[in-house]
py3Dmol code that shows the C-alpha trace and the ligand (Angstrom):
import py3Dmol

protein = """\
ATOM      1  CA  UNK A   1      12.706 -16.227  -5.984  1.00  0.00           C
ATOM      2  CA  UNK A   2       9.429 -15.576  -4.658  1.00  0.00           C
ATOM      3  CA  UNK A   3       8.562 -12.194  -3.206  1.00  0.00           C
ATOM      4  CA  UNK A   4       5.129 -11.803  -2.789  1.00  0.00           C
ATOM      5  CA  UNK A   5       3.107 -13.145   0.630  1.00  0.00           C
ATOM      6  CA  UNK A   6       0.136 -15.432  -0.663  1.00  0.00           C
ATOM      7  CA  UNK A   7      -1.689 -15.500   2.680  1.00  0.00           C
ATOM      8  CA  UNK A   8      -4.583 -13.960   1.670  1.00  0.00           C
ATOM      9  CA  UNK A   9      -5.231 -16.524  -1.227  1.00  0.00           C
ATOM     10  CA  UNK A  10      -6.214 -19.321   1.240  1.00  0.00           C
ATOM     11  CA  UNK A  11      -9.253 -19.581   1.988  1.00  0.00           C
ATOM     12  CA  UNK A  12      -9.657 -21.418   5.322  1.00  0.00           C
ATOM     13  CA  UNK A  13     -12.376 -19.235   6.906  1.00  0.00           C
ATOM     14  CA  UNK A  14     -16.105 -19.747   6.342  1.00  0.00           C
ATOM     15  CA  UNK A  15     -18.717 -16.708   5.441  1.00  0.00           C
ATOM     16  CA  UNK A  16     -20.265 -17.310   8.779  1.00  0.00           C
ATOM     17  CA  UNK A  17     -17.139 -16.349  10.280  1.00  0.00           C
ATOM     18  CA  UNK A  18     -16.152 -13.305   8.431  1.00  0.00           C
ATOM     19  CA  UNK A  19     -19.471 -12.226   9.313  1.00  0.00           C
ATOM     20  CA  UNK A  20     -19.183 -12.537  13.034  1.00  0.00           C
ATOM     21  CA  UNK A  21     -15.541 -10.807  13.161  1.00  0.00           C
ATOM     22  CA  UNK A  22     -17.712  -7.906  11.210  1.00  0.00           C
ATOM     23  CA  UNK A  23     -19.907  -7.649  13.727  1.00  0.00           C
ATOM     24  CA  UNK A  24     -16.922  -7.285  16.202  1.00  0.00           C
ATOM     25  CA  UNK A  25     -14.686  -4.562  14.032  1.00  0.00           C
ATOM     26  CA  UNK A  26     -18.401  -2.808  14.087  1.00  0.00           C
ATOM     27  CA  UNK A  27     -18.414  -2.556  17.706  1.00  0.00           C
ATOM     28  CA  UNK A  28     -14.840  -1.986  18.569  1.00  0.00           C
ATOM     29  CA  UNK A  29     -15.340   0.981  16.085  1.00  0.00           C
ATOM     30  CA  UNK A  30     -18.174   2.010  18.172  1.00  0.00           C
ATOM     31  CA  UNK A  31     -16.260   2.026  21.039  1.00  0.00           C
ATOM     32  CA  UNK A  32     -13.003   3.729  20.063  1.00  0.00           C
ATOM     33  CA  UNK A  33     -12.409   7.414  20.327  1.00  0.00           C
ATOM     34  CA  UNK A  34      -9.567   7.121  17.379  1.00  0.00           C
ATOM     35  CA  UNK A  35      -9.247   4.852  14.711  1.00  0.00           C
ATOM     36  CA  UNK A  36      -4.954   4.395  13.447  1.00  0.00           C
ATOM     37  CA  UNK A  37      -5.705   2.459  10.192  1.00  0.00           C
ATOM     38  CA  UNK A  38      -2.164   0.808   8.654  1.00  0.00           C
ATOM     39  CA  UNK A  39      -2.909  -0.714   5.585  1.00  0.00           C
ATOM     40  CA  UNK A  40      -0.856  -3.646   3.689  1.00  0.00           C
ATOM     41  CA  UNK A  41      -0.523  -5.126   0.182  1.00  0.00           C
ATOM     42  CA  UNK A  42      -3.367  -7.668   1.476  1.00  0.00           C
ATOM     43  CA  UNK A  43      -5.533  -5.057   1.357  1.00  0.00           C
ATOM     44  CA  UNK A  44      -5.188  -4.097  -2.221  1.00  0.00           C
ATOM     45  CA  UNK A  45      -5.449  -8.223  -2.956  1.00  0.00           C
ATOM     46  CA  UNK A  46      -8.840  -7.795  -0.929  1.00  0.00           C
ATOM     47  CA  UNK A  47      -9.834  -5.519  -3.302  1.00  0.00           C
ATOM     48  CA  UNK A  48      -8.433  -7.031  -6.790  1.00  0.00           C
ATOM     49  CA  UNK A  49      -5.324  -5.699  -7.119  1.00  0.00           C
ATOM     50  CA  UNK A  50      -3.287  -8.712  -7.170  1.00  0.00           C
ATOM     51  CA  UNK A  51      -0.197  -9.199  -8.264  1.00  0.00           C
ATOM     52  CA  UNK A  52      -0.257 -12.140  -9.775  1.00  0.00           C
ATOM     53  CA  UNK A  53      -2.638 -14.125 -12.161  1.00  0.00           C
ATOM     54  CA  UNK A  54      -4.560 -12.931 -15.050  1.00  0.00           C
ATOM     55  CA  UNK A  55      -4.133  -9.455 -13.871  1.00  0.00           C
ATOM     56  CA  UNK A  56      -0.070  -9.584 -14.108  1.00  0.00           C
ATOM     57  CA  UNK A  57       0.067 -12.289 -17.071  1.00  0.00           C
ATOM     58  CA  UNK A  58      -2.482  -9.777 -19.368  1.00  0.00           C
ATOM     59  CA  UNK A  59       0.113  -7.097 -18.851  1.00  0.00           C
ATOM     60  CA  UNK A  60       3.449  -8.383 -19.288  1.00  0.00           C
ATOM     61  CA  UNK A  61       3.639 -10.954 -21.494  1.00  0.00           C
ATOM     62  CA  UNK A  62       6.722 -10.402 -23.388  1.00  0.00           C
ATOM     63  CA  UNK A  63       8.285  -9.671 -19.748  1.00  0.00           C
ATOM     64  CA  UNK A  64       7.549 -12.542 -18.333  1.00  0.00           C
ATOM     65  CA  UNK A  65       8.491 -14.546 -21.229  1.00  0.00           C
ATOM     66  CA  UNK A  66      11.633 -12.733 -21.377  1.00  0.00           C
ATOM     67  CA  UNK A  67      12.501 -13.054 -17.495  1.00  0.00           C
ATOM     68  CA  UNK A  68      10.346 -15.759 -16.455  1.00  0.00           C
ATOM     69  CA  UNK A  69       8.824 -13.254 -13.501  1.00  0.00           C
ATOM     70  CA  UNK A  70       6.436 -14.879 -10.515  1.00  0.00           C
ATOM     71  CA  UNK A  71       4.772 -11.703 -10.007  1.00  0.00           C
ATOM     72  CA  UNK A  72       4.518  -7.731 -10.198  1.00  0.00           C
ATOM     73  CA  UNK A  73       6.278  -7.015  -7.120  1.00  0.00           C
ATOM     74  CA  UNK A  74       9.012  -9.443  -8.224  1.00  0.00           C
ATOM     75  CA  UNK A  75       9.363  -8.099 -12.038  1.00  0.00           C
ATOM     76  CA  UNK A  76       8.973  -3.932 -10.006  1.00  0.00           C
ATOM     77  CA  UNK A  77      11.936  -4.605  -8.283  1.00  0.00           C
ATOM     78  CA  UNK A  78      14.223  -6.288 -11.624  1.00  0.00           C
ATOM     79  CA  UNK A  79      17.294  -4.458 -12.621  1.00  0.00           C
ATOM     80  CA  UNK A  80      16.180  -4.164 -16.260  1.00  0.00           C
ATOM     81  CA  UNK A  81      18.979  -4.161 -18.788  1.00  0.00           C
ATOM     82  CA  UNK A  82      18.984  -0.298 -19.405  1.00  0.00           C
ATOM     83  CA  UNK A  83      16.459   2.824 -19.174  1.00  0.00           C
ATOM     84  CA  UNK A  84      14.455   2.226 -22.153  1.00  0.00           C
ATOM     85  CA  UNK A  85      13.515  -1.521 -20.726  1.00  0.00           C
ATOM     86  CA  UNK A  86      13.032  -0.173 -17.375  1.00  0.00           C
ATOM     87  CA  UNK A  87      10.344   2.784 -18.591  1.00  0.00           C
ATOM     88  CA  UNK A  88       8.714  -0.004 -20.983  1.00  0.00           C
ATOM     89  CA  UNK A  89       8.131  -1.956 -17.432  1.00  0.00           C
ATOM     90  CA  UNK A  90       7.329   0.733 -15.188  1.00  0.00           C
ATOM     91  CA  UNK A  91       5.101   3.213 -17.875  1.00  0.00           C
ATOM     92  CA  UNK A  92       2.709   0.054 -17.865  1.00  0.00           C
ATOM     93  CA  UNK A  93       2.741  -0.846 -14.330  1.00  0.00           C
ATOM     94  CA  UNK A  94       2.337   2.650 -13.208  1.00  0.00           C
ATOM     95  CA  UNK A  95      -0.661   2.861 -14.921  1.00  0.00           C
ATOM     96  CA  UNK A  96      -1.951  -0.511 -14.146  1.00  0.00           C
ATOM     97  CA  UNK A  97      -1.503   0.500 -10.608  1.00  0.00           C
ATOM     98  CA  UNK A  98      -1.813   4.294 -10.501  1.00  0.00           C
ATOM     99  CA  UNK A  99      -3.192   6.690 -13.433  1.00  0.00           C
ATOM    100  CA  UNK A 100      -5.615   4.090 -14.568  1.00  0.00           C
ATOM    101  CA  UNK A 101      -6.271   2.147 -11.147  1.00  0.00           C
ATOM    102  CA  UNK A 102      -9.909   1.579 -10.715  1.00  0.00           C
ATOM    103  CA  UNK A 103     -12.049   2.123  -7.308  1.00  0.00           C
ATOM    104  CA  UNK A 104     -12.122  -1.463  -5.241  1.00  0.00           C
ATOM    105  CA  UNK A 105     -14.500  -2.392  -3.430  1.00  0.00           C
ATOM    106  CA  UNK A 106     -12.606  -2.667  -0.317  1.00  0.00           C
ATOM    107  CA  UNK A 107     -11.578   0.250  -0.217  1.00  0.00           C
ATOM    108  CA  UNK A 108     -15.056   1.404  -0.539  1.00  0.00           C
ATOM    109  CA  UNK A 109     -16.252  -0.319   1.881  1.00  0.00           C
ATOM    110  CA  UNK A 110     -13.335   1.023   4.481  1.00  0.00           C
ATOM    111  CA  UNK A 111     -14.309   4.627   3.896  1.00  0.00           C
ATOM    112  CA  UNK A 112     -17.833   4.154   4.591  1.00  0.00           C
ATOM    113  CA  UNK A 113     -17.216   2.283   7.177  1.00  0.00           C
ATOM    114  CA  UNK A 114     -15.042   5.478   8.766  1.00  0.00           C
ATOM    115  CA  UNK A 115     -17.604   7.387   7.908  1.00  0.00           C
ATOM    116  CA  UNK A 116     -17.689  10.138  10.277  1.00  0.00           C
ATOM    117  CA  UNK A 117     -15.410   8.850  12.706  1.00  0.00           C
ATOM    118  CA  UNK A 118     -12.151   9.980  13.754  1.00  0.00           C
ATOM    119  CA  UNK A 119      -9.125   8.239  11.965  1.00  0.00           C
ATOM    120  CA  UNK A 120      -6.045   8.687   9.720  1.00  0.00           C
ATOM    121  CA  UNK A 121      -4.394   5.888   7.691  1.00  0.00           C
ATOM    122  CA  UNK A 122      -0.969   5.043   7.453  1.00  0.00           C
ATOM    123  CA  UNK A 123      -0.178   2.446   4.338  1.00  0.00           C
ATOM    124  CA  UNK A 124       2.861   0.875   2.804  1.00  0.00           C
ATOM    125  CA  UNK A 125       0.745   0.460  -0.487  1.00  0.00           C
ATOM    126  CA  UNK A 126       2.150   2.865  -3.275  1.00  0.00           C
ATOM    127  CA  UNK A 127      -1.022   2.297  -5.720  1.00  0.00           C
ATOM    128  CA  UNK A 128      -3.825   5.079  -5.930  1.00  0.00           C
ATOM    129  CA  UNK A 129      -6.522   2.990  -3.868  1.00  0.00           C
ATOM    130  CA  UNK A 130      -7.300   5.597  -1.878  1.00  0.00           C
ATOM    131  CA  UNK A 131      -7.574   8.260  -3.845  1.00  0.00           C
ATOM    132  CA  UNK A 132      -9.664   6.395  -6.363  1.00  0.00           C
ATOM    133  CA  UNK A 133     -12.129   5.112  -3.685  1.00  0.00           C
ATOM    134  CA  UNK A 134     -12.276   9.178  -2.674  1.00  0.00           C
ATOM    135  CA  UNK A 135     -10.862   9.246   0.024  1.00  0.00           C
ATOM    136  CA  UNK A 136      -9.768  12.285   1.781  1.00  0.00           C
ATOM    137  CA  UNK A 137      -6.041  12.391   1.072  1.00  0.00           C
ATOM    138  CA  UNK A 138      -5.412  14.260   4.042  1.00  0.00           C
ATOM    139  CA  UNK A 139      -6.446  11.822   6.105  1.00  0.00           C
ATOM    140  CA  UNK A 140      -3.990   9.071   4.054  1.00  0.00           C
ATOM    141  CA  UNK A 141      -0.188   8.580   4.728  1.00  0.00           C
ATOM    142  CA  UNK A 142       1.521   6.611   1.843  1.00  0.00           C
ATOM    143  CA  UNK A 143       4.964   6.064   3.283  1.00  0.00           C
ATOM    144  CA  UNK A 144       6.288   3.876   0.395  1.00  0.00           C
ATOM    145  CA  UNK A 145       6.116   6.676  -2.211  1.00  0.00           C
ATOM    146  CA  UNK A 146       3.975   6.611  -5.065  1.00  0.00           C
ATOM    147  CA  UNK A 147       4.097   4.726  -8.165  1.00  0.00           C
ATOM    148  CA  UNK A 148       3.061   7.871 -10.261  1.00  0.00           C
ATOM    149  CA  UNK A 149       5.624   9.809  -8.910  1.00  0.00           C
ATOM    150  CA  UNK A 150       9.528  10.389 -10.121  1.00  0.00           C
ATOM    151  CA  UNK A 151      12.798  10.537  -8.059  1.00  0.00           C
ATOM    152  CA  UNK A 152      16.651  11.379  -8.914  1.00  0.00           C
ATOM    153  CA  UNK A 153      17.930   7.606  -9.564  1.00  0.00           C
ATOM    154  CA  UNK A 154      21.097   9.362  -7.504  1.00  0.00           C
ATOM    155  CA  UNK A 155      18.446  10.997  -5.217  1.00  0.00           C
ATOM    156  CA  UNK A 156      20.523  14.239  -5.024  1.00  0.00           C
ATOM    157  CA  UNK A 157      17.820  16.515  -4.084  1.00  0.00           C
ATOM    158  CA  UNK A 158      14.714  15.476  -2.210  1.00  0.00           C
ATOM    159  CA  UNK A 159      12.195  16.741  -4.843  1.00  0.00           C
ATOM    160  CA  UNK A 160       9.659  13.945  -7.248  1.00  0.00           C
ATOM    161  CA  UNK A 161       8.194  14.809 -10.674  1.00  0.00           C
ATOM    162  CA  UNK A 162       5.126  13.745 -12.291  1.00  0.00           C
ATOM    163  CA  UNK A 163       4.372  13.907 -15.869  1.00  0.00           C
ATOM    164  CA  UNK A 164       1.117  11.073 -16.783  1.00  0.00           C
ATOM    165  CA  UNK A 165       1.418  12.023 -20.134  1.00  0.00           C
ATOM    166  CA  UNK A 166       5.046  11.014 -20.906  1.00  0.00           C
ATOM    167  CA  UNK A 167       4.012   7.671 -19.355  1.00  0.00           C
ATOM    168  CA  UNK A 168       0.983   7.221 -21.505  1.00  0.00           C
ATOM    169  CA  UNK A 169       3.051   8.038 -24.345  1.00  0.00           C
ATOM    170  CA  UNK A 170       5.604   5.749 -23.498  1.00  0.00           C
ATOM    171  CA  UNK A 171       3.283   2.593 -23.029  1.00  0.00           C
ATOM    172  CA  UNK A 172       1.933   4.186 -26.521  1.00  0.00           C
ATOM    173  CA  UNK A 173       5.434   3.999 -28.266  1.00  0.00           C
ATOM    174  CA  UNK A 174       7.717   1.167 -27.053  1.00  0.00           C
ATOM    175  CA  UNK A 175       8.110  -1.887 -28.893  1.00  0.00           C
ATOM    176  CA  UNK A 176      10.266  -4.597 -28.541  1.00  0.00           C
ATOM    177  CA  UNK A 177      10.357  -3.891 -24.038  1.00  0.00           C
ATOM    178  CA  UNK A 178      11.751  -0.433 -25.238  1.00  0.00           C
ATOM    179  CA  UNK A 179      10.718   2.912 -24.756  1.00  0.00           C
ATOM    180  CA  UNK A 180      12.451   5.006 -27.490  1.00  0.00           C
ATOM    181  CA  UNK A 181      15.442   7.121 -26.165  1.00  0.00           C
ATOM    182  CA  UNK A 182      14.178  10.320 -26.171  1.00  0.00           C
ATOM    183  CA  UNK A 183      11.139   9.498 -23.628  1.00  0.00           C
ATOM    184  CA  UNK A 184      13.267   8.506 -20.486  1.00  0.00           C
ATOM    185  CA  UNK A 185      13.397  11.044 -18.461  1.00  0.00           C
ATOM    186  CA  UNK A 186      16.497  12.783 -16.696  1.00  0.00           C
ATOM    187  CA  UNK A 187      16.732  14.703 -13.109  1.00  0.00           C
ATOM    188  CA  UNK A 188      17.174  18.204 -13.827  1.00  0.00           C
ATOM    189  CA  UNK A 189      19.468  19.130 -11.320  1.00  0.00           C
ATOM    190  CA  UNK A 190      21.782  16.277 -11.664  1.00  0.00           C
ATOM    191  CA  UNK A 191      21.522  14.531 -15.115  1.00  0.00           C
ATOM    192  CA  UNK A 192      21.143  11.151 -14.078  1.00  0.00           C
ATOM    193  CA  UNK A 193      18.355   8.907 -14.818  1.00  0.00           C
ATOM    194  CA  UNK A 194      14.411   9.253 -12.677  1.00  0.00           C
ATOM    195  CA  UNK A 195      13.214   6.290 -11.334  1.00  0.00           C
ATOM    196  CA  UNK A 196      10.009   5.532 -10.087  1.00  0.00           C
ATOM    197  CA  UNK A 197       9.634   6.791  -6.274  1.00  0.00           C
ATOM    198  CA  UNK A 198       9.873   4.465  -3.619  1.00  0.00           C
ATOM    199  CA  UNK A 199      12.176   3.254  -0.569  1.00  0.00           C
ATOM    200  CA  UNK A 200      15.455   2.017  -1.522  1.00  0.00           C
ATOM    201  CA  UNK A 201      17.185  -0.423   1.003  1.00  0.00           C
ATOM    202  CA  UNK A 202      20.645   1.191   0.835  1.00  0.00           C
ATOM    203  CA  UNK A 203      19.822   4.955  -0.629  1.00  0.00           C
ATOM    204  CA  UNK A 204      15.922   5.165   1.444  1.00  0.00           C
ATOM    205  CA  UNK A 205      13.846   7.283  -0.779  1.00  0.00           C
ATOM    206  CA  UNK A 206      13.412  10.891  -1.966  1.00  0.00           C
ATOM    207  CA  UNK A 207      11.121  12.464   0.501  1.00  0.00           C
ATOM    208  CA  UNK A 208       9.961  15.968  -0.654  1.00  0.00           C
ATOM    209  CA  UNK A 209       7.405  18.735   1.247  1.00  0.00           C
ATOM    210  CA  UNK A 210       4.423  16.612  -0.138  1.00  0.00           C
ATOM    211  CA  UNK A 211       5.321  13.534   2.009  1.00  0.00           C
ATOM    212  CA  UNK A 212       6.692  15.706   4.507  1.00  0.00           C
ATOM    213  CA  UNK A 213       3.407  17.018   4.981  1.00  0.00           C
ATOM    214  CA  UNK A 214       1.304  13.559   5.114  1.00  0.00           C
ATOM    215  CA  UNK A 215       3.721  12.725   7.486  1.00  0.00           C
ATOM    216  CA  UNK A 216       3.153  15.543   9.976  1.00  0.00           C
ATOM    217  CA  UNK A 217      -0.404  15.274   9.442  1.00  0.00           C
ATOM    218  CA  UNK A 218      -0.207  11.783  10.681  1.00  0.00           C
ATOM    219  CA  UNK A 219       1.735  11.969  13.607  1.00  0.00           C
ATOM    220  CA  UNK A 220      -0.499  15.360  14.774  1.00  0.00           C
ATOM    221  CA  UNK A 221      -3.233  12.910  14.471  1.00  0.00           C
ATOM    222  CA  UNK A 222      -1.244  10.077  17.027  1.00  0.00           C
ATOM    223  CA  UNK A 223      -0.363  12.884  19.501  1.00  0.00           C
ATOM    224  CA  UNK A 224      -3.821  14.630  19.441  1.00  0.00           C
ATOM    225  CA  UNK A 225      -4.905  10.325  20.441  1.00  0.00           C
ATOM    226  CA  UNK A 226      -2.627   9.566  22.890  1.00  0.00           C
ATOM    227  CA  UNK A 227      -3.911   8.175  25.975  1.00  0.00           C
ATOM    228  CA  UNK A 228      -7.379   8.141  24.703  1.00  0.00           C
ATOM    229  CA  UNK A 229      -8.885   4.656  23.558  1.00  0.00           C
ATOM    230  CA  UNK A 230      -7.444   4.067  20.547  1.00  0.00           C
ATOM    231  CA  UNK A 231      -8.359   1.365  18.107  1.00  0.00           C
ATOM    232  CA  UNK A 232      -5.057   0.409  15.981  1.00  0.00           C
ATOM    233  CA  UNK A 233      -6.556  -1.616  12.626  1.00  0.00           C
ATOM    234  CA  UNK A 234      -3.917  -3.565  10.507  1.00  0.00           C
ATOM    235  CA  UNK A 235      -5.584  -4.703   7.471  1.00  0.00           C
ATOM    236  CA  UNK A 236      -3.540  -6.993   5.345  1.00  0.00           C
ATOM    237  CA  UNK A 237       0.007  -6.209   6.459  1.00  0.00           C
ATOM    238  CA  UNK A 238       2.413  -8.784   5.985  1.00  0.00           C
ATOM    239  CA  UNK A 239       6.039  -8.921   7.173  1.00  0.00           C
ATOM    240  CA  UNK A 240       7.957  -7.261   4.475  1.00  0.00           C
ATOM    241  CA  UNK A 241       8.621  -3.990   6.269  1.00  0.00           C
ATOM    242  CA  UNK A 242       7.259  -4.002  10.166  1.00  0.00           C
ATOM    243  CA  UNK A 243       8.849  -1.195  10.863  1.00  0.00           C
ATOM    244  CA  UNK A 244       6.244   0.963   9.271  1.00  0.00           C
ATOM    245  CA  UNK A 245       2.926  -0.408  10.690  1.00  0.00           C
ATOM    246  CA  UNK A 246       3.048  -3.298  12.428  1.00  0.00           C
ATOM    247  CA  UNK A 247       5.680  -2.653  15.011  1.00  0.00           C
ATOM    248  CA  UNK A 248       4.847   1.164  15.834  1.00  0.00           C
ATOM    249  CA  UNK A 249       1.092  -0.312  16.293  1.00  0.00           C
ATOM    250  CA  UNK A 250       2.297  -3.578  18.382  1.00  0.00           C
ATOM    251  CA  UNK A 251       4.531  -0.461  20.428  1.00  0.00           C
ATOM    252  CA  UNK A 252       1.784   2.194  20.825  1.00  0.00           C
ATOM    253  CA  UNK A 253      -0.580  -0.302  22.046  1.00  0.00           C
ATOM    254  CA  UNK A 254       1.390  -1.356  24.764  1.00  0.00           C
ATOM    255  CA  UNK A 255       2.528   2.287  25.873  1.00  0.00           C
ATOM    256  CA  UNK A 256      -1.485   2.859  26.133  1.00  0.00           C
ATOM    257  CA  UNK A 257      -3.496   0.397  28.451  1.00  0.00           C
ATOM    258  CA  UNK A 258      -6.920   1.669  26.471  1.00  0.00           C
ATOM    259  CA  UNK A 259      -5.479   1.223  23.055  1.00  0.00           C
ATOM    260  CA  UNK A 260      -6.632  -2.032  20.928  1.00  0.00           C
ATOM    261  CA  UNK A 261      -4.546  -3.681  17.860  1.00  0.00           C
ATOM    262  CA  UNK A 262      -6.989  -5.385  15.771  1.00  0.00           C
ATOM    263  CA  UNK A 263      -4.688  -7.449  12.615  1.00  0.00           C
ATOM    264  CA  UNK A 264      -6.711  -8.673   9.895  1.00  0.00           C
ATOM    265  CA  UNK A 265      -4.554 -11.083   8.429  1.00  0.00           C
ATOM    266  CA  UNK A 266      -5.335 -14.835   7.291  1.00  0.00           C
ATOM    267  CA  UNK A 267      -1.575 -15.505   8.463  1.00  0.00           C
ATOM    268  CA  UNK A 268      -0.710 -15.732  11.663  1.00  0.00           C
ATOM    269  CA  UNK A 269       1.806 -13.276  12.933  1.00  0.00           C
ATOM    270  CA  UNK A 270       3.807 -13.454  16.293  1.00  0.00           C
ATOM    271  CA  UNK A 271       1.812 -10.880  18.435  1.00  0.00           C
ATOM    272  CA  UNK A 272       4.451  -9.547  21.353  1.00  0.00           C
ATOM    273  CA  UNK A 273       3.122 -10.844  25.032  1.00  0.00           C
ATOM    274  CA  UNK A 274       2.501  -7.572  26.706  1.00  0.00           C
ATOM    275  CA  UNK A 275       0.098  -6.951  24.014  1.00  0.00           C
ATOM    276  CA  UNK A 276      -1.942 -10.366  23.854  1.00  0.00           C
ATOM    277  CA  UNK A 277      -4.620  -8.925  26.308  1.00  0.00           C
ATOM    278  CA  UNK A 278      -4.744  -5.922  24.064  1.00  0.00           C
ATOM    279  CA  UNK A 279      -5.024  -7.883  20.626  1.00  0.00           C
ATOM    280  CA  UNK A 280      -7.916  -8.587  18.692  1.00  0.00           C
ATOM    281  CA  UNK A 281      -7.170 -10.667  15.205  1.00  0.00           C
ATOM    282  CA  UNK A 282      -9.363 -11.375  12.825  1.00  0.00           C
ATOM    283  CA  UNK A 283      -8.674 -14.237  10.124  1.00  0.00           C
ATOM    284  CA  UNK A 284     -11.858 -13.618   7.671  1.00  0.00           C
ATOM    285  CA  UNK A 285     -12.319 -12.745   4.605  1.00  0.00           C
ATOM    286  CA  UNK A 286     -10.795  -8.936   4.301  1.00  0.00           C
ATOM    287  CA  UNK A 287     -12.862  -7.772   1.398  1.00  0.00           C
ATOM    288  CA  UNK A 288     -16.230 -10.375   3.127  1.00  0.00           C
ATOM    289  CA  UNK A 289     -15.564  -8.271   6.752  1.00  0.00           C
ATOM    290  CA  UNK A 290     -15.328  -4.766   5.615  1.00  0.00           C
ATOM    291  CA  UNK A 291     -18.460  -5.265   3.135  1.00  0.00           C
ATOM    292  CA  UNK A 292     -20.279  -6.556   5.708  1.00  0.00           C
ATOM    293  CA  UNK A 293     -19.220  -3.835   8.269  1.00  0.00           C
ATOM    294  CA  UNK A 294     -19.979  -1.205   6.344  1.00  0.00           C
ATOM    295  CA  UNK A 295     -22.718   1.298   7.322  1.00  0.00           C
TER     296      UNK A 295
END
"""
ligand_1 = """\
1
ZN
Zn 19.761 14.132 -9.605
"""
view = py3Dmol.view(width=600, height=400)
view.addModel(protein, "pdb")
view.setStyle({"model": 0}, {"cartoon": {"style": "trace"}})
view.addModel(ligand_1, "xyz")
view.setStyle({"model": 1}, {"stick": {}})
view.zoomTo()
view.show()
């Protein structure tokens, strides 16, 4: 089954045109008194975090031999046969995508170009882009959890752990897709297994005073905004979860008659009616437009 959007591997716009749709996103910047960034999985494939390629094959080998996996978001989601498997998948993928994530350029290129303007960011992305590219983390919302961060597998209390070194220690020591036993790690309250911590379909996810916090920081920052001319920026969101970014932007935009929703996406998505006059998207190049924005 295939899992993963690969819109933003065609390439059907020219240089010339990223370049002009920079020149826009520069202005509308200009113009707008707030900036609402929601950022998507494209984003991180802007910047060369992809999840699949050279970048997943070089890391899983013996997985994807084993399971025949498409891609990392794919193999992330696998019920592996017990714990040991599981924490031999997820200790390498957490630091593929977390403790050892490097700064992209993107991302970058996004925080200069926010230099010194108002905005917050909302994103569905639970890698460390931000923080690597230095971002301020108060000004970042990660919704989807964390992939360096722990939760109850029975989520009985809303708390999440972090311990790098047990990971590093278990991408040290497994062998054959095991961890040994004495590595996974238990919930203290309740016994059961941690997992890594991020939204569950049926059982949501743990949400403790950490992510309470971004949260309220967030929507301070959308009620301190309202009315005023607010520039909503979707930058690689796809259609896996709308109800985090796309829709509350699409809705906010039309409850606001000087708000804009700019969508960077090479794909493109149904945009509601009563917001067509309010839309702005943008089909280049995400990582060509944002370098070439930048100040
Ligand atoms: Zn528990």
């Amino acid at each position: 089954m295939q899992h993963v959007n690969r819109y933003w591997e065609t390439e059907t716009v020219t240089k010339e045109a990223s370049l002009a749709q920079a020149d826009v996103l520069k202005q509308l910047i200009d113009e707008a008194e707030a900036i609402v960034i929601g950022v998507g999985a494209g984003m991180s494939a802007a910047a060369g975090f992809t999840y699949v390629g050279k970048r997943f094959t070089d890391a899983f080998p013996d997985f994807i031999r084993k399971y025949r996996f498409l891609d990392m978001l794919q193999a992330s989601l696998f019920e592996f046969e017990d714990e040991q498997e599981y924490w031999a998948f997820q200790s390498r993928f957490s630091l593929l995508n977390f403790f050892d994530q490097p700064v992209g350029q993107a991302y970058i290129d996004l925080r200069h170009l926010m230099s010194g303007e108002n905005y917050h960011v909302i994103t569905t992305n639970a890698d460390n882009a931000f923080y690597a590219a230095d971002f301020d983390m108060d000004n970042v919302f990660r919704i989807q959890g964390e992939y360096g961060l722990w939760q109850c597998s029975k989520h009985c209390h809303q708390q999440t752990y972090q311990d790098e070194a047990i990971i590093r220690q278990m991408v040290r020591e497994q062998s054959n897709m095991k961890v040994p036993a004495n590595l996974v790690p238990h919930c203290p309250k309740c016994g059961a297994g941690l997992e890594v911590n991020k939204r569950n379909e049926e059982k949501g996810m743990v949400e403790d005073s950490h992510f309470h916090e971004q949260k309220e920081r967030y929507e301070q920052f959308l009620k301190e905004n309202q009315g005023r001319k607010v520039l909503f920026l979707e930058i690689g969101v796809g259609h896996t979860t709308p109800q985090f970014i796309k829709h509350p932007f699409q809705q906010m935009t039309e409850e606001n008659a000087k708000a804009l929703f700019v969508t960077m996406n090479q794909k493109d998505y149904y945009i509601p009616h009563a917001i067509r006059h309010q839309t702005v998207r943008m089909d280049g190049n995400i990582a060509e437009v944002l370098h070439a924005s930048r100040k």
